[in-house]
C-alpha positions in Angstrom: 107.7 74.6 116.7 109.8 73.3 114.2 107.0 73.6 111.5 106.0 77.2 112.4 110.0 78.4 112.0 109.9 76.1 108.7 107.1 78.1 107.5 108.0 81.7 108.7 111.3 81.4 106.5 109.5 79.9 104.0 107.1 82.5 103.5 109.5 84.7 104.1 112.0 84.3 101.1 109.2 83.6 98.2 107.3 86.6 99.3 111.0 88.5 99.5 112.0 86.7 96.2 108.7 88.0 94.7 108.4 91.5 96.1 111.8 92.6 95.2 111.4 91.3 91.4 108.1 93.4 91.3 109.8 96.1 93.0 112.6 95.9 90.3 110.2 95.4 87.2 108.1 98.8 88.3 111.4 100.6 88.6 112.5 99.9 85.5 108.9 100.8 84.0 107.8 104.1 86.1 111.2 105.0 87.9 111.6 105.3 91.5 108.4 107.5 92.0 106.6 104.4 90.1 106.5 102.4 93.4 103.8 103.3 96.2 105.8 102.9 99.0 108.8 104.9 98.1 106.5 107.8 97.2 105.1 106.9 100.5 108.1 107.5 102.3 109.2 110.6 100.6 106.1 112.3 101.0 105.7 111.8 104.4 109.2 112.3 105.9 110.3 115.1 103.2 113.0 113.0 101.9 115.2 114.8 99.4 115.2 112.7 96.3 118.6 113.0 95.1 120.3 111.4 98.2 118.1 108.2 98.1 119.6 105.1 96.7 116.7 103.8 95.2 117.6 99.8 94.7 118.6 99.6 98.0 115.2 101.0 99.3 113.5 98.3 97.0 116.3 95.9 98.7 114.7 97.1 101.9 111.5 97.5 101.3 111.0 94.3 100.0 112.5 92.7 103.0 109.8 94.5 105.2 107.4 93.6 103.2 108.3 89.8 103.3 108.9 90.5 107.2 105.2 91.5 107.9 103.4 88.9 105.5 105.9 86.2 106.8 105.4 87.1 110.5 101.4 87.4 110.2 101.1 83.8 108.0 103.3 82.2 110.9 100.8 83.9 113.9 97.6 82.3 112.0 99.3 79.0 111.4 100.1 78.6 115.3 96.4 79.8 116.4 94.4 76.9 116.5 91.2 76.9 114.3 88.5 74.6 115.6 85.5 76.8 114.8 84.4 79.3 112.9 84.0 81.7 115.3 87.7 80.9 116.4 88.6 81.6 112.7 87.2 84.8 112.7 89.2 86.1 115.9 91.9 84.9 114.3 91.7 86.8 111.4 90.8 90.0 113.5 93.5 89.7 115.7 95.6 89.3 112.6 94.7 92.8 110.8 95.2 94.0 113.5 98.5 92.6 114.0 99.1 93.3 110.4 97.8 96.7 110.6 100.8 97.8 113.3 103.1 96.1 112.2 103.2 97.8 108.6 102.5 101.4 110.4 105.4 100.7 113.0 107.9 98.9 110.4 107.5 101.9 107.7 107.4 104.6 110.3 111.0 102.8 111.9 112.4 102.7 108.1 111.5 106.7 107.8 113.0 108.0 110.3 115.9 106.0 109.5 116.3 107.3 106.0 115.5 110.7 107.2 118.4 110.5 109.9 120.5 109.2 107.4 119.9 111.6 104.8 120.7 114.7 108.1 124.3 113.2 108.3 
């Protein structure tokens, strides 16, 4: 128990630690509409870009990001592997798993910056 919360945080800050410098590097290169997932968002919820605080959407989005990878690493840690057909189930159930939780996580953070942006 103690080893699967030891690696969830784990995981969790390198792949935040990592994300948000990449995040920061492609903004400084391309600008805000340089980075996938921001023009994600806009596209899809008609975001207006002018009211968007872009570092703290990379702030954000790098914290998902490092939410979802840190969540799905922990979930196949705690599986136990004995076979290879139990490693392939685990790695089904985990895109799947994956799969939700990026649709859910970035669907939850559009709305939220649409509703914010409507105030």
């Amino acid at each position: 128990m103690l080893l699967d919360v030891v690696t969830f945080i784990l995981v969790f800050i390198g792949t935040f630690v990592i994300s948000y410098y990449l995040y920061l590097r492609r903004y400084k290169k391309k600008g805000a509409m340089g980075v996938d997932e921001i023009k994600y968002l806009v596209n899809k919820f008609n975001l207006k870009k002018s009211k968007l605080n872009y570092k703290r959407m990379l702030f954000n989005l790098a914290g998902i990001k490092a939410l979802i990878i840190a969540f799905v690493a922990t979930m196949l840690c705690m599986i136990p592997i004995n076979k290879w057909v139990n490693l392939m189930i685990a790695f089904m159930v985990a895109f799947v798993v994956l799969m939700g939780l990026i649709y859910s996580l970035y669907e939850i953070y559009g709305r939220y910056l649409k509703r914010k942006e409507d105030k």
